[in-house]
C-alpha positions in Angstrom: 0.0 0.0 0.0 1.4 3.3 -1.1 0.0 7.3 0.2 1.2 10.1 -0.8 4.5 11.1 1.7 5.6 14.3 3.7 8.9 15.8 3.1 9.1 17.3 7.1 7.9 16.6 10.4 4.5 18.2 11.4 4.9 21.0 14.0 1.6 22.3 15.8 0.4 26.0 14.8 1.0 27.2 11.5 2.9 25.4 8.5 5.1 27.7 6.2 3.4 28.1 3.0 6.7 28.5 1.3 7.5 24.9 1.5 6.6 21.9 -0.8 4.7 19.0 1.4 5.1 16.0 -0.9 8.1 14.2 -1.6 6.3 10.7 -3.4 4.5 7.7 -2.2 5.4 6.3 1.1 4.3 2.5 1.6 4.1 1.1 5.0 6.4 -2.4 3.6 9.3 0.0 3.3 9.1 2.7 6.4 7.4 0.7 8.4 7.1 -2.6 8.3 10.5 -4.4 8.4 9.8 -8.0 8.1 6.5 -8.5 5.5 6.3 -11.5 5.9 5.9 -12.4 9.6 4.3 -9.0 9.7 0.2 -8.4 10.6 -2.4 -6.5 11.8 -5.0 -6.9 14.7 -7.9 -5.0 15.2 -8.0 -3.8 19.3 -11.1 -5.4 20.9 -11.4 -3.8 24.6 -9.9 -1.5 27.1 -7.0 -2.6 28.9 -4.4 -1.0 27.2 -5.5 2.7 27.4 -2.5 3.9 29.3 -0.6 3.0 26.4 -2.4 4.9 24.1 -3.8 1.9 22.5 -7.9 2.2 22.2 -10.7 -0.2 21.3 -11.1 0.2 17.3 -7.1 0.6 16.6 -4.8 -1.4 14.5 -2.0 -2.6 15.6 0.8 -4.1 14.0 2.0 -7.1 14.9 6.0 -8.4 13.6 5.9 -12.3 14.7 9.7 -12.8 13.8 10.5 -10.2 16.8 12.0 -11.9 20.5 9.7 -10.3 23.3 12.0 -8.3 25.4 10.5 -7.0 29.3 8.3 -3.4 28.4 7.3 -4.6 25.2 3.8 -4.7 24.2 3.1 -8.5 22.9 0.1 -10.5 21.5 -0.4 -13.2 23.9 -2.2 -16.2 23.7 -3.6 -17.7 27.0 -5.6 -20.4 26.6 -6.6 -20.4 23.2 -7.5 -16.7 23.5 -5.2 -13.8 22.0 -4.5 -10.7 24.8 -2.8 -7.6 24.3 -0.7 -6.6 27.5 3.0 -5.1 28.3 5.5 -7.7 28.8 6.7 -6.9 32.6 8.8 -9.1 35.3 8.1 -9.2 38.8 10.8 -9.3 41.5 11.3 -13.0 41.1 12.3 -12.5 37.4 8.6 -14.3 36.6 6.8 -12.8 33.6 3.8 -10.9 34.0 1.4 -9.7 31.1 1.0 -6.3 32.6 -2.1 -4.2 31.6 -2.1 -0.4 30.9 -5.9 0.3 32.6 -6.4 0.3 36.1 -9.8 -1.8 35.6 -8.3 -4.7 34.6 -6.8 -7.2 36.2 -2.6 -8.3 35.6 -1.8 -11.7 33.9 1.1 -13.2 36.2 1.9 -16.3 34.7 3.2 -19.7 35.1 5.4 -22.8 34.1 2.0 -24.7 33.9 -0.1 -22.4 31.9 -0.8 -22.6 27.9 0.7 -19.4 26.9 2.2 -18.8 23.9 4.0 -15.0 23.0 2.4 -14.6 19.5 4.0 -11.5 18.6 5.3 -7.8 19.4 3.4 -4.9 18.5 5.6 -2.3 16.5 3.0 -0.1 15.6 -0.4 1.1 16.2 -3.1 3.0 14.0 -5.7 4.9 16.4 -8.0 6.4 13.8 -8.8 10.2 15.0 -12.7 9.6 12.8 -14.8 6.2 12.9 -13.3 4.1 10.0 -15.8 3.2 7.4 -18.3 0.2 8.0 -17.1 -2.4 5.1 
């Protein structure tokens, strides 16, 4: 997918009209997405990861070739079901599947649970007007 690209940064208050804006197309396989082919997106179903800036509705993307490392935000599943939390370690070094909303409860987990780290999320799309229905 290619959209047309920005030559600068975008600074709040008012643009110089003397500049020119567009520099090409920008596709999101060469900027942002560094592995295609382990790469996906998720669509955000719940809460629990406001304080990250991550909202019911938003894409995230989702590289599946990427090691977890502790304060990433993963795609877990747990059970057969996928979760979005922060990767996190308690003071024993256990993982913990931390979430970023006061409301919902921490996953600390364990040797005997069916968990599986499905992938780290390296991006995230929150729209700022209701996508269209399709």
């Amino acid at each position: 997918m290619s959209i047309s690209a920005i030559s600068e940064t975008v600074r709040i208050g008012f643009p110089s009209v003397a500049q020119d804006y567009f520099s090409g197309d920008f596709s999101f396989d060469t900027h942002i997405i560094t592995h295609p082919d382990t790469s996906f997106i998720v669509k955000v179903a719940g809460f629990s990861m406001q304080g990250a800036g991550i909202f019911d509705g938003d894409l995230l993307i989702v590289d599946r070739s990427l090691v977890a490392q502790e304060g990433d935000i993963v795609i877990a599943t747990l059970d057969g079901e996928l979760t979005v939390r922060r990767l996190t370690m308690d003071n024993q070094c256990h993982p913990i599947l931390q979430t970023e909303n006061p409301q919902h409860p921490d996953i600390q987990l364990y040797f005997d649970e069916s968990i599986t780290l499905w992938g780290v999320v390296i991006g995230n799309y929150h729209p700022q007007r209701p996508l269209p229905a399709r």
